[in-house]
mmCIF file as gemmi writes it, N, C-alpha and C atoms, coordinates in Angstrom:
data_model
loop_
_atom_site.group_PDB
_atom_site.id
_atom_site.type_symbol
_atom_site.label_atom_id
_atom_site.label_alt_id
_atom_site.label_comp_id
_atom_site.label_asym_id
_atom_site.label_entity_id
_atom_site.label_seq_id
_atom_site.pdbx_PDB_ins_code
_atom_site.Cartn_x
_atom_site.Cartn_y
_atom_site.Cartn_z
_atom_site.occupancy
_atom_site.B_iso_or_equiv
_atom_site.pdbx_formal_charge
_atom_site.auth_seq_id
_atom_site.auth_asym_id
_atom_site.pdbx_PDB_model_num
ATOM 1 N N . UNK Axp A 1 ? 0.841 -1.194 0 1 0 ? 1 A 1
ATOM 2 C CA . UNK Axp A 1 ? 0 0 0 1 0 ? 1 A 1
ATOM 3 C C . UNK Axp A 1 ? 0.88 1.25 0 1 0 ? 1 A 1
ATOM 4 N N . UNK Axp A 2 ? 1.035 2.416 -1.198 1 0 ? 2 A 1
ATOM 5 C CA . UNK Axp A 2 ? 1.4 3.361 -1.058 1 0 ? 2 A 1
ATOM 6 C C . UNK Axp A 2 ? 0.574 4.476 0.101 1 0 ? 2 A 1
ATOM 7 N N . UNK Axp A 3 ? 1.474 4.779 0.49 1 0 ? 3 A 1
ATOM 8 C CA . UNK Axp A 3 ? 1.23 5.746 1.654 1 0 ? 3 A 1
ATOM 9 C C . UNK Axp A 3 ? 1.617 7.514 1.418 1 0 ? 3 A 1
ATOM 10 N N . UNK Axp A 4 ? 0.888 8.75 1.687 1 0 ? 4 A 1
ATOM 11 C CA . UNK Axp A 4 ? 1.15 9.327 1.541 1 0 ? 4 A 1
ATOM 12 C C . UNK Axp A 4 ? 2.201 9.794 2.545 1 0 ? 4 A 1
ATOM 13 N N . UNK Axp A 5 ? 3.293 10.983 1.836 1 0 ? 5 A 1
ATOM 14 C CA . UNK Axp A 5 ? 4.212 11.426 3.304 1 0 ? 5 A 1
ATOM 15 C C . UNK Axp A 5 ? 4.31 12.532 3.242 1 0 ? 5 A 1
ATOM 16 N N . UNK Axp A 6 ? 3.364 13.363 2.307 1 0 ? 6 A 1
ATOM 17 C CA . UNK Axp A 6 ? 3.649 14.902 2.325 1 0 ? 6 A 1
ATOM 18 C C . UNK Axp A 6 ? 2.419 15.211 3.348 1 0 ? 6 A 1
ATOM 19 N N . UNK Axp A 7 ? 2.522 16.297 4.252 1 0 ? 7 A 1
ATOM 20 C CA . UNK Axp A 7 ? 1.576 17.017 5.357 1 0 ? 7 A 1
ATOM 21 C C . UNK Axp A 7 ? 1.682 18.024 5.003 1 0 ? 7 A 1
ATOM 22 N N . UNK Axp A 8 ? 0.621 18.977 5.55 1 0 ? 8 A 1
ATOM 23 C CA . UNK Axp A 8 ? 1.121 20.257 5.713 1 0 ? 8 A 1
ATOM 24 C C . UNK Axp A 8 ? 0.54 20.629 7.382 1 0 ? 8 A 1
ATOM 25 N N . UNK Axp A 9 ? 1.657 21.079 7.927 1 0 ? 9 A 1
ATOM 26 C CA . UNK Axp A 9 ? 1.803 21.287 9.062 1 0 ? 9 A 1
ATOM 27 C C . UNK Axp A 9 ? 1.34 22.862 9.378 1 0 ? 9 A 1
ATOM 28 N N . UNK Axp A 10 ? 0.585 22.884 10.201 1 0 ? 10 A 1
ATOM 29 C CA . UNK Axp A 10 ? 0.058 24.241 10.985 1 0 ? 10 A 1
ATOM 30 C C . UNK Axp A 10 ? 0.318 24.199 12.252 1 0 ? 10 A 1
ATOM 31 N N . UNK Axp A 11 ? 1.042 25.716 12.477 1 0 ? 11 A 1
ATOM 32 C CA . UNK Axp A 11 ? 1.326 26.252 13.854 1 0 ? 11 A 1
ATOM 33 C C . UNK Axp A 11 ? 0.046 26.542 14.701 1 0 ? 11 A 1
ATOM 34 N N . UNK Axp A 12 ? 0.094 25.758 15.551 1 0 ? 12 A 1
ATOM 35 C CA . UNK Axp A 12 ? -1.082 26.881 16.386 1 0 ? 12 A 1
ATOM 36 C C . UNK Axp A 12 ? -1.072 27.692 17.175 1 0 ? 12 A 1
ATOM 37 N N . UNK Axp A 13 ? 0.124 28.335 17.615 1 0 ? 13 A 1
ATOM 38 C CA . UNK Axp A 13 ? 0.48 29.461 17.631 1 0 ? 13 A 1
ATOM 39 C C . UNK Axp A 13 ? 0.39 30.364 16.844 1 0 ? 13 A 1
ATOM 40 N N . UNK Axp A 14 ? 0.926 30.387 15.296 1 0 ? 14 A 1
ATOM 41 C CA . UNK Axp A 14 ? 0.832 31.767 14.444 1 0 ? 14 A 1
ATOM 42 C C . UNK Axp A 14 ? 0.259 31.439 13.393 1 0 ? 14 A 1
ATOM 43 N N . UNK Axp A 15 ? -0.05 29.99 13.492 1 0 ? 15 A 1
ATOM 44 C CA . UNK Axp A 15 ? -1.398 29.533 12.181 1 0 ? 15 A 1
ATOM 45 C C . UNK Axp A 15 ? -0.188 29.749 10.606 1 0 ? 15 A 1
ATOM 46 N N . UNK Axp A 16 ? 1.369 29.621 10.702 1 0 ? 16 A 1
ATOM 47 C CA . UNK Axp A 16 ? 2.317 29.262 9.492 1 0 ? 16 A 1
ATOM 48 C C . UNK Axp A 16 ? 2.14 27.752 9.356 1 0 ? 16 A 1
ATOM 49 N N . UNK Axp A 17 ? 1.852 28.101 7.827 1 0 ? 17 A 1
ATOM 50 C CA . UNK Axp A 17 ? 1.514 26.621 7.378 1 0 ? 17 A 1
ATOM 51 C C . UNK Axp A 17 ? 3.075 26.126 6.31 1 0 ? 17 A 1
ATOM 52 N N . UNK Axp A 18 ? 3.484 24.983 6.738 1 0 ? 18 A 1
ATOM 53 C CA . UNK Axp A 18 ? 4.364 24.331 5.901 1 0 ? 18 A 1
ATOM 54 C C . UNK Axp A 18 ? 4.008 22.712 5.098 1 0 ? 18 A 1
ATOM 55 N N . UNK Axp A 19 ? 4.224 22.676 4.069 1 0 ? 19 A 1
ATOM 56 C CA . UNK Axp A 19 ? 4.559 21.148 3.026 1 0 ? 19 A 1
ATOM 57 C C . UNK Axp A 19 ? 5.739 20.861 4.397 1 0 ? 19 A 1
ATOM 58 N N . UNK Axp A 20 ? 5.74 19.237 4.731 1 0 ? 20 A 1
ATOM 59 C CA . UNK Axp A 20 ? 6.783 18.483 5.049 1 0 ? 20 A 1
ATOM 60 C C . UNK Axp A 20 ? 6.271 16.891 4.669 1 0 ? 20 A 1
ATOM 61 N N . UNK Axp A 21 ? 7.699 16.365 4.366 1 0 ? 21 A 1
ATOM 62 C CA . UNK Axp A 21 ? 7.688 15.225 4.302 1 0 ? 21 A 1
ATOM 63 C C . UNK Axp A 21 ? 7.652 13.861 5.202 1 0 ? 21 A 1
ATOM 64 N N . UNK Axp A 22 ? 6.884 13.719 5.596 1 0 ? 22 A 1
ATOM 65 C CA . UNK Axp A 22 ? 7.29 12.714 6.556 1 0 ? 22 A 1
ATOM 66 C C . UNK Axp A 22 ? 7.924 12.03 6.923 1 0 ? 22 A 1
ATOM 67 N N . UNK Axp A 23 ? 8.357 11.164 7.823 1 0 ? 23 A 1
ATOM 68 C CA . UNK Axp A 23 ? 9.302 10.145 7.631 1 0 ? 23 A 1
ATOM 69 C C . UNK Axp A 23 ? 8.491 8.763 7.881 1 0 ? 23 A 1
ATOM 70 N N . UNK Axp A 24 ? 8.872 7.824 6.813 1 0 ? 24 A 1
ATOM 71 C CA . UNK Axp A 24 ? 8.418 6.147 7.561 1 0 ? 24 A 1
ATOM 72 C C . UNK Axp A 24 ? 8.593 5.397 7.577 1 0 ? 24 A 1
ATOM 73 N N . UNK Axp A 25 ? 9.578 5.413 8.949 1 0 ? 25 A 1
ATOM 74 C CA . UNK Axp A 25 ? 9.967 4.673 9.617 1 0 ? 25 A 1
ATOM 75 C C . UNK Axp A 25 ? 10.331 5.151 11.206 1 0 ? 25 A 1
ATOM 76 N N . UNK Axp A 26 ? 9.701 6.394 11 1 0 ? 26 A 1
ATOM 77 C CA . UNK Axp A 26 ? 9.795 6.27 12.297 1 0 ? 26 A 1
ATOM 78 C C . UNK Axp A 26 ? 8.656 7.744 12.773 1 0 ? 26 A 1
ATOM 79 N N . UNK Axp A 27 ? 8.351 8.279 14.069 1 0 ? 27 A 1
ATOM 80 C CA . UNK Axp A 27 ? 7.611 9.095 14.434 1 0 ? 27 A 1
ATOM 81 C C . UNK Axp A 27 ? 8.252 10.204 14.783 1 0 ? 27 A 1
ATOM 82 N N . UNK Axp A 28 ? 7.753 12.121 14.305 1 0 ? 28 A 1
ATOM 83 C CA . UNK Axp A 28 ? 8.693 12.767 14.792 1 0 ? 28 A 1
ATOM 84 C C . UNK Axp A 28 ? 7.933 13.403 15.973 1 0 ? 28 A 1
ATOM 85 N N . UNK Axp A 29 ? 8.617 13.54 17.116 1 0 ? 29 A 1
ATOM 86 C CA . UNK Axp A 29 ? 7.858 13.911 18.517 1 0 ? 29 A 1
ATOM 87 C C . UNK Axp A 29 ? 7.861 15.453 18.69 1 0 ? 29 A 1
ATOM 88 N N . UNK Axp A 30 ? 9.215 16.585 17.959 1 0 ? 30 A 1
ATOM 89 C CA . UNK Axp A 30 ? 9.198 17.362 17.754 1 0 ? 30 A 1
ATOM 90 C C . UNK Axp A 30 ? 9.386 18.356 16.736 1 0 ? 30 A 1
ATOM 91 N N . UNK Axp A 31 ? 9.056 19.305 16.446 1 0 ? 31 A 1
ATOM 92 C CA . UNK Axp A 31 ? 9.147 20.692 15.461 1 0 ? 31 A 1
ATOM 93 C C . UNK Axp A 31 ? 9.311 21.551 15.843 1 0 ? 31 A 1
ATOM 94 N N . UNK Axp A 32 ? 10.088 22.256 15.045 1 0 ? 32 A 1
ATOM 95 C CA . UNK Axp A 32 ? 10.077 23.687 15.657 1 0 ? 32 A 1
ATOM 96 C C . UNK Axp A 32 ? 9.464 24.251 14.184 1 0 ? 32 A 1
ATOM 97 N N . UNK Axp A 33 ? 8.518 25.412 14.595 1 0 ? 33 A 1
ATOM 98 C CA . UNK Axp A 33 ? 8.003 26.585 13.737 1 0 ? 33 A 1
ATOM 99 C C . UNK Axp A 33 ? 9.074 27.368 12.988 1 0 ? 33 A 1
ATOM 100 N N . UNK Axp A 34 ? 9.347 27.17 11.676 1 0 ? 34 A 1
ATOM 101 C CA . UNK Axp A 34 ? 9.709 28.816 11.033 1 0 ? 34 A 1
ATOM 102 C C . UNK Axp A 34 ? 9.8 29.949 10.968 1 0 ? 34 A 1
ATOM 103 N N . UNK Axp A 35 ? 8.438 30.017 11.607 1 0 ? 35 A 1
ATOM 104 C CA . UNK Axp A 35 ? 8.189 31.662 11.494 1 0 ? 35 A 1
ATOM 105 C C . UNK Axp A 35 ? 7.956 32.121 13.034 1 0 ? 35 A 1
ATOM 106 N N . UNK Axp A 36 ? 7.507 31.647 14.089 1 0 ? 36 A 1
ATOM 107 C CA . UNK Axp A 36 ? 7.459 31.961 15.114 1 0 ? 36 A 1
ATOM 108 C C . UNK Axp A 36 ? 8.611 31.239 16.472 1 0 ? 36 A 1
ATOM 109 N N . UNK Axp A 37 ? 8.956 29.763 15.864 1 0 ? 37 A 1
ATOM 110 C CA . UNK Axp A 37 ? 10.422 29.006 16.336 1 0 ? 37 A 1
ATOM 111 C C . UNK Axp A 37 ? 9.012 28.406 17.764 1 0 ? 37 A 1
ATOM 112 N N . UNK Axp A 38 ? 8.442 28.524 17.722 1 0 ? 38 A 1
ATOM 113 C CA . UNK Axp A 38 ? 7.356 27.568 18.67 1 0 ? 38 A 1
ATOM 114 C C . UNK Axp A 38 ? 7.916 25.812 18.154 1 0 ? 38 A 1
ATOM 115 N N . UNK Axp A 39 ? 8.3 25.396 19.254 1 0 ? 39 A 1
ATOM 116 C CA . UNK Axp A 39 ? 8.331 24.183 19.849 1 0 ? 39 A 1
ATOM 117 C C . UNK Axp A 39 ? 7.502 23.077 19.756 1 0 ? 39 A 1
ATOM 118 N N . UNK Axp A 40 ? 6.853 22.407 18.959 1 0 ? 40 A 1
ATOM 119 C CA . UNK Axp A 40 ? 5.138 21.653 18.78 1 0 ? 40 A 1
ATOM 120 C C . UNK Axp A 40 ? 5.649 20.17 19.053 1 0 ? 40 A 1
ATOM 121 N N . UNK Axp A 41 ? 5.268 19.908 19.869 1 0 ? 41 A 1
ATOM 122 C CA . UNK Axp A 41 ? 5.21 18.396 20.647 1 0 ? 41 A 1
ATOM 123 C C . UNK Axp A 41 ? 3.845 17.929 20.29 1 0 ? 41 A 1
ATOM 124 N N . UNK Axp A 42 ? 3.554 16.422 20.157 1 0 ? 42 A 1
ATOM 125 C CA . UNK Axp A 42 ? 2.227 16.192 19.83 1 0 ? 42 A 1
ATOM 126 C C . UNK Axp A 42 ? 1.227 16.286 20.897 1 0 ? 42 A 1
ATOM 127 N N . UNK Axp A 43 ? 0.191 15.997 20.705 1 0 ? 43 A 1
ATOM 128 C CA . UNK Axp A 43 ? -0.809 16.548 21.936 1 0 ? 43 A 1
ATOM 129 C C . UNK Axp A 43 ? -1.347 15.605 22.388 1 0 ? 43 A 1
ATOM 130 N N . UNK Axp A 44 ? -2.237 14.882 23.67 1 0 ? 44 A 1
ATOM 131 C CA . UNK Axp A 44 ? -2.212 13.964 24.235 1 0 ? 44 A 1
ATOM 132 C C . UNK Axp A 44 ? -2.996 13.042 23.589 1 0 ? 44 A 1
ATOM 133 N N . UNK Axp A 45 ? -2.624 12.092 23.289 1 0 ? 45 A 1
ATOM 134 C CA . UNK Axp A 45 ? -3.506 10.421 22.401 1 0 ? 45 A 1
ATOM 135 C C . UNK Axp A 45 ? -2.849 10.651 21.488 1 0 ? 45 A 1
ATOM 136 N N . UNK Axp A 46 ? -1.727 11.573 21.272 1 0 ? 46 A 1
ATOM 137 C CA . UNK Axp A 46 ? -1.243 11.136 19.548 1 0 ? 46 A 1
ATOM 138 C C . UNK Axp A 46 ? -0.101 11.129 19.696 1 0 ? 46 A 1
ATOM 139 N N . UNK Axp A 47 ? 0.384 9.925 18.771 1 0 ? 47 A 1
ATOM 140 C CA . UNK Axp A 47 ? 2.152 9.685 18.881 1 0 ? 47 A 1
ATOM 141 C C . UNK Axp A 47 ? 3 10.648 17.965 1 0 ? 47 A 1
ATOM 142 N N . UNK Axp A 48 ? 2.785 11.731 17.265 1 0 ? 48 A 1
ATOM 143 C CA . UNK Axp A 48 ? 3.636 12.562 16.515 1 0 ? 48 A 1
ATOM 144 C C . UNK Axp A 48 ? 3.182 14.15 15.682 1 0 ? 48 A 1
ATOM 145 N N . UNK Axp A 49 ? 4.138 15.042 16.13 1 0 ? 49 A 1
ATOM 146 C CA . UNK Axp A 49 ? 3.492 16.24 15.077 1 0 ? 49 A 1
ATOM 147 C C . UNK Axp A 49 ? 2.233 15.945 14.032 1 0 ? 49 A 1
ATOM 148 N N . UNK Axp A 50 ? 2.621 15.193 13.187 1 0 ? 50 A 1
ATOM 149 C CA . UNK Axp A 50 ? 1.775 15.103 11.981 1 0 ? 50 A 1
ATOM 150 C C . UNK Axp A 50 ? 0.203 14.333 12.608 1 0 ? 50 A 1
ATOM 151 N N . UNK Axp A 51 ? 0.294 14.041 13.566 1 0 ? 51 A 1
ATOM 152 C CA . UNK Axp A 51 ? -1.166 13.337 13.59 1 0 ? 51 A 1
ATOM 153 C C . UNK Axp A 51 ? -1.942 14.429 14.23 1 0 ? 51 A 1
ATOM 154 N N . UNK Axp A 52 ? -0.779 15.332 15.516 1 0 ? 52 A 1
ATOM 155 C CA . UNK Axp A 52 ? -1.597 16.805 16.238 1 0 ? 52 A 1
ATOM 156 C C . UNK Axp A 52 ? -1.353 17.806 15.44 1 0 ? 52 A 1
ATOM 157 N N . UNK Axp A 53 ? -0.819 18.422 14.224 1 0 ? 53 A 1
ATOM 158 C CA . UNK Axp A 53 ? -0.856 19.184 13.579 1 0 ? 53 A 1
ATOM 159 C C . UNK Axp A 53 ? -0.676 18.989 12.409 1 0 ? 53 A 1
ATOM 160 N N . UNK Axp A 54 ? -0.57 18.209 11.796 1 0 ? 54 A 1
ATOM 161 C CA . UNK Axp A 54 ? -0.661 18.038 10.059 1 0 ? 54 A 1
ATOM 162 C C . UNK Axp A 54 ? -2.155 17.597 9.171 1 0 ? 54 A 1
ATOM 163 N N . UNK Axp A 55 ? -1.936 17.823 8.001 1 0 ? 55 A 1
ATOM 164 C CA . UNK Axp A 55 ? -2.879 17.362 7.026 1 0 ? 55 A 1
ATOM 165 C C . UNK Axp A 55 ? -3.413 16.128 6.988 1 0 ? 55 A 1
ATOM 166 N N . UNK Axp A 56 ? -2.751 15.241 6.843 1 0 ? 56 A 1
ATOM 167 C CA . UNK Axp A 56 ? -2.548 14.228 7.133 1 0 ? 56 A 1
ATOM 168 C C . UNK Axp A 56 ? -1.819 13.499 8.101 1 0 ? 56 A 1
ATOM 169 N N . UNK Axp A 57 ? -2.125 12.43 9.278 1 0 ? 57 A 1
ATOM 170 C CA . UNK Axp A 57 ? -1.915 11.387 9.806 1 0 ? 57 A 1
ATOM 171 C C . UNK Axp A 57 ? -0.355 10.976 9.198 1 0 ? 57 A 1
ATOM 172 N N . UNK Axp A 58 ? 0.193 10.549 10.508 1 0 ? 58 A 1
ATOM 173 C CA . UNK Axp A 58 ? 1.978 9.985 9.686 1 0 ? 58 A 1
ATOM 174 C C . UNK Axp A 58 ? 1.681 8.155 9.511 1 0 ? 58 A 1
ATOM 175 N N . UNK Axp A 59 ? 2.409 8.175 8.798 1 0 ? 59 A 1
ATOM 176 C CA . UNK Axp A 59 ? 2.513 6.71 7.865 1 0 ? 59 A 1
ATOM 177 C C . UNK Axp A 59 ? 2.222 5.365 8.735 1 0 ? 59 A 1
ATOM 178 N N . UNK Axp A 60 ? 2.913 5.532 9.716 1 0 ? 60 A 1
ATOM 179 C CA . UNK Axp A 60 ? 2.306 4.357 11.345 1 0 ? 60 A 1
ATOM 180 C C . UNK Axp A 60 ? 0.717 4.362 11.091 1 0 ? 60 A 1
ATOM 181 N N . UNK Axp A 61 ? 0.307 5.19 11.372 1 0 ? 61 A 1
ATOM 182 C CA . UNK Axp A 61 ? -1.407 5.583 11.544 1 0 ? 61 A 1
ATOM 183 C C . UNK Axp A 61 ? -1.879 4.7 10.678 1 0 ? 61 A 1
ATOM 184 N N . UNK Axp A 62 ? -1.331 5.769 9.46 1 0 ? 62 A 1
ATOM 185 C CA . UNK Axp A 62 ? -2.213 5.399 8.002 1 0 ? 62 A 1
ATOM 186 C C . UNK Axp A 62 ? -2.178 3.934 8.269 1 0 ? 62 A 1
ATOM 187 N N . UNK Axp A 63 ? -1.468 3.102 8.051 1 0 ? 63 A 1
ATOM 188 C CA . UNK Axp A 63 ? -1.278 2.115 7.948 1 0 ? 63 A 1
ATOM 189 C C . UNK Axp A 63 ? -1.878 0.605 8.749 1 0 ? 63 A 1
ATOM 190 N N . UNK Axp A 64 ? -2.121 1.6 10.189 1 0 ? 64 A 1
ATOM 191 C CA . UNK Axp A 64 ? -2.766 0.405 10.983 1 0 ? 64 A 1
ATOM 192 C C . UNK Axp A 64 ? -1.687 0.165 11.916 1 0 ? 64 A 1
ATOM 193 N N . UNK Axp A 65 ? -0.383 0.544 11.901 1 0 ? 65 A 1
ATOM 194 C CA . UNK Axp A 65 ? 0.433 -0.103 12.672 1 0 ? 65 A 1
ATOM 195 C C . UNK Axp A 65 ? 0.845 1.069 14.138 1 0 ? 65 A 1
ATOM 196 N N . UNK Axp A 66 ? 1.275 -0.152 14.791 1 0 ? 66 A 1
ATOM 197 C CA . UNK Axp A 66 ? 1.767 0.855 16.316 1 0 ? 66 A 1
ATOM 198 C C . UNK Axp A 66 ? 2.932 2.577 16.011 1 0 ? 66 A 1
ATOM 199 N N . UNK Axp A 67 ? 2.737 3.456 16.688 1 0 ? 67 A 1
ATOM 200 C CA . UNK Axp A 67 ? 3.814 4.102 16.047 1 0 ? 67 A 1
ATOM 201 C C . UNK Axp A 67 ? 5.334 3.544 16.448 1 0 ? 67 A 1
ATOM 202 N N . UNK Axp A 68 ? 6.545 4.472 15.949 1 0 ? 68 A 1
ATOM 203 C CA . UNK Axp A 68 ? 7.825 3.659 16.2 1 0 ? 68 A 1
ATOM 204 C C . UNK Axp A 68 ? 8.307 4.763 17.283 1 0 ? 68 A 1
C-alpha cells in the first residue's frame, strides 16, 4: 500500500503553514516553527506532530500499525 508522506503542518500558535515530508519509519515527537520558532510536541492520544498538527496522519497511523 502506497502511503502518503507529504503534510502540511500548521502552527497553532501563528497559524504558518508548511509542506513536510514525513518520515516512515519512524515518528517525529518534535518541530520547531519557522516563522514563530514555537516548539510543537504532539498533543495527548497522539504519537507525533503530523497526527496533532498536520494534514494528514503519519505513515504508522495510516497504515494500521503501532507508532515507532
Amino acid at each position: 500500500m502506497k502511503v502518503e508522506l507529504k503534510s502540511i503542518i500548521t502552527c497553532p500558535k501563528c497559524r504558518h503553514q508548511i509542506e513536510e515530508t514525513m518520515p516512515e519509519d519512524s515518528c517525529q515527537f518534535f518541530y520547531e516553527c519557522e516563522n514563530c520558532h514555537t516548539v510543537l510536541k504532539p498533543k495527548q492520544g497522539d504519537c507525533c506532530v503530523y497526527c496533532s498538527y498536520g494534514s494528514v496522519k503519519c505513515p504508522s497511523i495510516l497504515l494500521g500499525n503501532n507508532c515507532y
